[in-house]
C-alpha positions in Angstrom: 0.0 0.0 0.0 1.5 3.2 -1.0 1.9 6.0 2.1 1.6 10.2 1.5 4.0 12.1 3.7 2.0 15.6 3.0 1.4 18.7 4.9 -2.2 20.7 4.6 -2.1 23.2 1.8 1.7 22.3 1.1 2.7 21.5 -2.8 1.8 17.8 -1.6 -1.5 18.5 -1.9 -1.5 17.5 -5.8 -0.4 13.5 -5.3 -2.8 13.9 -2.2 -5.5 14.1 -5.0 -4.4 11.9 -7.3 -3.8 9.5 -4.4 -7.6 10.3 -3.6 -9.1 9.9 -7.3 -7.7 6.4 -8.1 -9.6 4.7 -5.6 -7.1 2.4 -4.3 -6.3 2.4 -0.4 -3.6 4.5 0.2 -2.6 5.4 3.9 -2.0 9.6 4.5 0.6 10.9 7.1 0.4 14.1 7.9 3.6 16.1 8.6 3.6 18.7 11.1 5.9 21.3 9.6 5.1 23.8 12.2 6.3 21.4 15.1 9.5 20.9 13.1 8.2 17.2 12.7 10.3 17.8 8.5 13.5 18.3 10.7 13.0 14.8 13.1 15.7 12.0 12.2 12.7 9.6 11.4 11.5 11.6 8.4 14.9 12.7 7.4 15.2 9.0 6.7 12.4 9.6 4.4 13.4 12.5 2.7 16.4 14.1 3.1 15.5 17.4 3.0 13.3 17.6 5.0 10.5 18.3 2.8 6.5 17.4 1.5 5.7 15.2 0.1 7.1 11.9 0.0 5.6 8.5 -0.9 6.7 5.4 -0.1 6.0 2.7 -2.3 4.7 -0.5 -2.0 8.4 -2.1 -1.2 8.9 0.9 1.8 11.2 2.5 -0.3 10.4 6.5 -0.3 10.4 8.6 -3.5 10.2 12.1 -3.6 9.7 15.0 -5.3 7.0 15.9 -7.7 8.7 15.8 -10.5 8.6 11.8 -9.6 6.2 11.4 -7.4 3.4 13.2 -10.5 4.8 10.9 -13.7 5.0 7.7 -11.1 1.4 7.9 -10.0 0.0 9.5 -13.1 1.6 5.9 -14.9 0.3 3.8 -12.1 -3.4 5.1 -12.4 -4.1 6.7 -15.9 -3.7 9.8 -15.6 -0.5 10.2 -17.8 0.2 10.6 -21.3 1.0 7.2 -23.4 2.4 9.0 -26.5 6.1 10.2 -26.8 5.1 13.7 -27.4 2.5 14.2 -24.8 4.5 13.0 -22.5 7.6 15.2 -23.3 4.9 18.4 -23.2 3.5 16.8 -19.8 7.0 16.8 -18.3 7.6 20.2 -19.6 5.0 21.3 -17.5 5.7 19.5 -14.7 9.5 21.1 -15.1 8.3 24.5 -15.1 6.1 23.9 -12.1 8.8 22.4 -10.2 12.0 24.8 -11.3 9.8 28.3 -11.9 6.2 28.5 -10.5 7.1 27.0 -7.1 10.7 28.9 -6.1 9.2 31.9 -7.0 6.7 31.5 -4.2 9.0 30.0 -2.0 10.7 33.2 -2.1 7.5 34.8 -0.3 7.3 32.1 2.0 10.8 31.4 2.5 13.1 34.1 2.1 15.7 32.5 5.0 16.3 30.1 2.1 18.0 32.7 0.0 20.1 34.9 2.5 20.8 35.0 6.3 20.6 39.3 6.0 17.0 39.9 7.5 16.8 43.4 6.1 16.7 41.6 2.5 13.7 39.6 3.4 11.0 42.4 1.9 13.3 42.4 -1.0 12.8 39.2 -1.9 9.6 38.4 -1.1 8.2 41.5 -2.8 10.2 40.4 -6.1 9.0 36.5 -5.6 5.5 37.7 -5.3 5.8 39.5 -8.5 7.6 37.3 -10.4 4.8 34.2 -8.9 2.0 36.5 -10.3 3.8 36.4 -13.5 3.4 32.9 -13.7 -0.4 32.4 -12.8 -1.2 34.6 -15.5 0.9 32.5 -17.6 -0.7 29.5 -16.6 -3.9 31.2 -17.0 -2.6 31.2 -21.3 -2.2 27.3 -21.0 -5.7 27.0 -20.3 -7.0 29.2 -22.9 -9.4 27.6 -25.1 -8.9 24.1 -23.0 -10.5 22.1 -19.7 -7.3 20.7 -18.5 -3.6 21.4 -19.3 -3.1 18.0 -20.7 -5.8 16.9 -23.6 -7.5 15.3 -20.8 -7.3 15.5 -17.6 -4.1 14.3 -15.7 -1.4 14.7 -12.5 -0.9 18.1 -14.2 -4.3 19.7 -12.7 -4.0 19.1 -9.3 -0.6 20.5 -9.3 -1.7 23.6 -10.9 -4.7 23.6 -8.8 -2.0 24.2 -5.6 -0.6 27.3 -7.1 -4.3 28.8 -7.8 -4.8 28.3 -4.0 -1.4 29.5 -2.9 -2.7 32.7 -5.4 -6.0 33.1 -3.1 -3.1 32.6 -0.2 -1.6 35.7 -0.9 -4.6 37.9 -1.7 -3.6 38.4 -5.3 -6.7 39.1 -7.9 -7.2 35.6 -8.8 -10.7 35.9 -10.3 -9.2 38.2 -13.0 -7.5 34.9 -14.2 -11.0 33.8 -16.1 -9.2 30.6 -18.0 -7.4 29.8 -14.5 -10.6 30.3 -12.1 -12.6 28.5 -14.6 -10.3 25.9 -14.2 -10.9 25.6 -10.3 -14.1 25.4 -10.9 -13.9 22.3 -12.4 -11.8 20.5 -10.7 -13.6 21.2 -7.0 -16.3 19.3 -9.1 -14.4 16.3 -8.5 -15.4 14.6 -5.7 -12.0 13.5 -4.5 -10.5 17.4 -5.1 -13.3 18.9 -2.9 -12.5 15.8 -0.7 -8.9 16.8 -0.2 -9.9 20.4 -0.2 -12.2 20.0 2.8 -9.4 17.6 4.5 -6.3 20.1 3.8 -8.7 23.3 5.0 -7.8 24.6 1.1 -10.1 28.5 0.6 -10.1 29.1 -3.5 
Protein backbone atom coordinates (compact mmCIF):
# COMPACT_ATOMS: atom_id res chain seq x y z
CA UNK A 1 0.00 0.00 0.00
CA UNK A 2 1.46 3.25 -1.02
CA UNK A 3 1.93 6.03 2.15
CA UNK A 4 1.60 10.17 1.49
CA UNK A 5 4.05 12.14 3.75
CA UNK A 6 2.02 15.59 2.99
CA UNK A 7 1.41 18.74 4.87
CA UNK A 8 -2.15 20.69 4.62
CA UNK A 9 -2.14 23.20 1.83
CA UNK A 10 1.66 22.34 1.12
CA UNK A 11 2.65 21.50 -2.82
CA UNK A 12 1.77 17.76 -1.61
CA UNK A 13 -1.52 18.49 -1.89
CA UNK A 14 -1.47 17.45 -5.79
CA UNK A 15 -0.37 13.54 -5.34
CA UNK A 16 -2.76 13.91 -2.16
CA UNK A 17 -5.48 14.12 -4.96
CA UNK A 18 -4.44 11.90 -7.28
CA UNK A 19 -3.85 9.46 -4.38
CA UNK A 20 -7.58 10.27 -3.60
CA UNK A 21 -9.09 9.94 -7.33
CA UNK A 22 -7.71 6.45 -8.12
CA UNK A 23 -9.57 4.71 -5.60
CA UNK A 24 -7.12 2.42 -4.25
CA UNK A 25 -6.26 2.39 -0.41
CA UNK A 26 -3.61 4.52 0.22
CA UNK A 27 -2.57 5.40 3.85
CA UNK A 28 -2.05 9.63 4.53
CA UNK A 29 0.59 10.87 7.15
CA UNK A 30 0.42 14.14 7.87
CA UNK A 31 3.55 16.06 8.60
CA UNK A 32 3.64 18.66 11.09
CA UNK A 33 5.89 21.32 9.59
CA UNK A 34 5.11 23.77 12.17
CA UNK A 35 6.32 21.42 15.10
CA UNK A 36 9.51 20.89 13.12
CA UNK A 37 8.24 17.21 12.67
CA UNK A 38 10.27 17.81 8.47
CA UNK A 39 13.49 18.30 10.73
CA UNK A 40 13.04 14.80 13.05
CA UNK A 41 15.69 11.95 12.20
CA UNK A 42 12.70 9.62 11.43
CA UNK A 43 11.47 11.60 8.44
CA UNK A 44 14.94 12.68 7.36
CA UNK A 45 15.19 9.01 6.72
CA UNK A 46 12.36 9.58 4.41
CA UNK A 47 13.38 12.55 2.67
CA UNK A 48 16.36 14.07 3.08
CA UNK A 49 15.54 17.36 2.99
CA UNK A 50 13.34 17.61 4.97
CA UNK A 51 10.55 18.33 2.76
CA UNK A 52 6.52 17.42 1.54
CA UNK A 53 5.74 15.21 0.08
CA UNK A 54 7.08 11.90 0.01
CA UNK A 55 5.59 8.50 -0.87
CA UNK A 56 6.68 5.40 -0.08
CA UNK A 57 5.96 2.68 -2.35
CA UNK A 58 4.74 -0.50 -2.00
CA UNK A 59 8.39 -2.05 -1.19
CA UNK A 60 8.88 0.86 1.80
CA UNK A 61 11.24 2.45 -0.33
CA UNK A 62 10.37 6.47 -0.34
CA UNK A 63 10.40 8.59 -3.53
CA UNK A 64 10.22 12.13 -3.56
CA UNK A 65 9.66 15.00 -5.32
CA UNK A 66 7.03 15.91 -7.65
CA UNK A 67 8.74 15.84 -10.48
CA UNK A 68 8.60 11.85 -9.62
CA UNK A 69 6.22 11.39 -7.43
CA UNK A 70 3.43 13.17 -10.49
CA UNK A 71 4.85 10.91 -13.69
CA UNK A 72 4.99 7.67 -11.08
CA UNK A 73 1.36 7.90 -9.99
CA UNK A 74 -0.02 9.46 -13.06
CA UNK A 75 1.61 5.93 -14.86
CA UNK A 76 0.27 3.84 -12.13
CA UNK A 77 -3.36 5.09 -12.42
CA UNK A 78 -4.13 6.70 -15.88
CA UNK A 79 -3.68 9.79 -15.62
CA UNK A 80 -0.46 10.23 -17.81
CA UNK A 81 0.16 10.61 -21.30
CA UNK A 82 1.04 7.22 -23.41
CA UNK A 83 2.43 9.04 -26.47
CA UNK A 84 6.09 10.16 -26.81
CA UNK A 85 5.13 13.71 -27.45
CA UNK A 86 2.52 14.19 -24.82
CA UNK A 87 4.50 13.04 -22.45
CA UNK A 88 7.64 15.21 -23.30
CA UNK A 89 4.88 18.45 -23.23
CA UNK A 90 3.46 16.76 -19.78
CA UNK A 91 7.03 16.77 -18.35
CA UNK A 92 7.64 20.21 -19.55
CA UNK A 93 4.95 21.31 -17.46
CA UNK A 94 5.67 19.51 -14.67
CA UNK A 95 9.47 21.10 -15.11
CA UNK A 96 8.30 24.52 -15.09
CA UNK A 97 6.05 23.85 -12.15
CA UNK A 98 8.84 22.37 -10.19
CA UNK A 99 11.96 24.78 -11.26
CA UNK A 100 9.83 28.34 -11.86
CA UNK A 101 6.24 28.47 -10.45
CA UNK A 102 7.14 26.97 -7.10
CA UNK A 103 10.73 28.86 -6.07
CA UNK A 104 9.15 31.85 -6.98
CA UNK A 105 6.67 31.47 -4.19
CA UNK A 106 8.99 29.95 -2.04
CA UNK A 107 10.73 33.25 -2.13
CA UNK A 108 7.54 34.81 -0.26
CA UNK A 109 7.32 32.07 2.00
CA UNK A 110 10.79 31.40 2.47
CA UNK A 111 13.07 34.11 2.12
CA UNK A 112 15.67 32.50 5.02
CA UNK A 113 16.34 30.06 2.09
CA UNK A 114 17.95 32.67 0.01
CA UNK A 115 20.10 34.94 2.46
CA UNK A 116 20.84 34.97 6.27
CA UNK A 117 20.63 39.34 5.98
CA UNK A 118 16.99 39.86 7.46
CA UNK A 119 16.79 43.44 6.05
CA UNK A 120 16.73 41.59 2.49
CA UNK A 121 13.66 39.64 3.41
CA UNK A 122 11.03 42.37 1.88
CA UNK A 123 13.29 42.40 -1.03
CA UNK A 124 12.78 39.22 -1.92
CA UNK A 125 9.64 38.42 -1.06
CA UNK A 126 8.22 41.53 -2.78
CA UNK A 127 10.19 40.36 -6.05
CA UNK A 128 8.98 36.46 -5.55
CA UNK A 129 5.48 37.69 -5.35
CA UNK A 130 5.80 39.53 -8.48
CA UNK A 131 7.64 37.28 -10.40
CA UNK A 132 4.83 34.24 -8.94
CA UNK A 133 2.02 36.52 -10.35
CA UNK A 134 3.80 36.39 -13.53
CA UNK A 135 3.43 32.95 -13.72
CA UNK A 136 -0.36 32.44 -12.79
CA UNK A 137 -1.16 34.64 -15.54
CA UNK A 138 0.94 32.46 -17.61
CA UNK A 139 -0.69 29.51 -16.61
CA UNK A 140 -3.92 31.23 -17.03
CA UNK A 141 -2.64 31.16 -21.26
CA UNK A 142 -2.23 27.31 -21.03
CA UNK A 143 -5.68 27.03 -20.27
CA UNK A 144 -7.00 29.19 -22.88
CA UNK A 145 -9.41 27.63 -25.12
CA UNK A 146 -8.92 24.12 -22.99
CA UNK A 147 -10.45 22.09 -19.72
CA UNK A 148 -7.32 20.70 -18.51
CA UNK A 149 -3.59 21.40 -19.26
CA UNK A 150 -3.11 17.97 -20.74
CA UNK A 151 -5.84 16.92 -23.55
CA UNK A 152 -7.55 15.34 -20.79
CA UNK A 153 -7.32 15.49 -17.63
CA UNK A 154 -4.06 14.27 -15.68
CA UNK A 155 -1.45 14.65 -12.45
CA UNK A 156 -0.93 18.14 -14.25
CA UNK A 157 -4.28 19.67 -12.69
CA UNK A 158 -3.99 19.06 -9.35
CA UNK A 159 -0.61 20.48 -9.28
CA UNK A 160 -1.73 23.62 -10.90
CA UNK A 161 -4.72 23.64 -8.78
CA UNK A 162 -2.02 24.21 -5.58
CA UNK A 163 -0.57 27.32 -7.13
CA UNK A 164 -4.32 28.79 -7.81
CA UNK A 165 -4.85 28.26 -4.04
CA UNK A 166 -1.42 29.53 -2.87
CA UNK A 167 -2.71 32.67 -5.39
CA UNK A 168 -5.95 33.08 -3.08
CA UNK A 169 -3.15 32.62 -0.16
CA UNK A 170 -1.63 35.71 -0.89
CA UNK A 171 -4.64 37.87 -1.65
CA UNK A 172 -3.65 38.37 -5.32
CA UNK A 173 -6.69 39.12 -7.93
CA UNK A 174 -7.24 35.56 -8.83
CA UNK A 175 -10.71 35.94 -10.29
CA UNK A 176 -9.18 38.21 -13.03
CA UNK A 177 -7.47 34.91 -14.22
CA UNK A 178 -10.99 33.79 -16.12
CA UNK A 179 -9.20 30.62 -17.97
CA UNK A 180 -7.44 29.83 -14.49
CA UNK A 181 -10.57 30.34 -12.07
CA UNK A 182 -12.56 28.48 -14.59
CA UNK A 183 -10.30 25.88 -14.23
CA UNK A 184 -10.85 25.62 -10.34
CA UNK A 185 -14.06 25.42 -10.89
CA UNK A 186 -13.94 22.29 -12.42
CA UNK A 187 -11.77 20.49 -10.74
CA UNK A 188 -13.59 21.17 -7.02
CA UNK A 189 -16.29 19.33 -9.12
CA UNK A 190 -14.44 16.35 -8.55
CA UNK A 191 -15.40 14.57 -5.73
CA UNK A 192 -11.99 13.49 -4.54
CA UNK A 193 -10.50 17.45 -5.14
CA UNK A 194 -13.28 18.94 -2.86
CA UNK A 195 -12.53 15.77 -0.70
CA UNK A 196 -8.92 16.78 -0.25
CA UNK A 197 -9.88 20.45 -0.17
CA UNK A 198 -12.17 20.04 2.77
CA UNK A 199 -9.40 17.57 4.52
CA UNK A 200 -6.29 20.09 3.81
CA UNK A 201 -8.68 23.28 4.96
CA UNK A 202 -7.77 24.64 1.11
CA UNK A 203 -10.07 28.55 0.58
CA UNK A 204 -10.08 29.10 -3.50
Amino acid sequence: MLTLYYAPGACSMAAHIVLEESGEKYEAKKVDLAGGEQRTEAYLKIHPLGRVPALRLDNGEPLTENTAILPYLGKRFDLWPKEAPAEAKALSVIGFFASSVHPAHAHVGRPERYTADTSAFPGIKDAGLKTFQGYLKQIDGMLADREWLSDQYSVLDPYGFVFYAWGVRRELPMAELKNYSAFKDRMLKRPAVARVAEDEKIKV
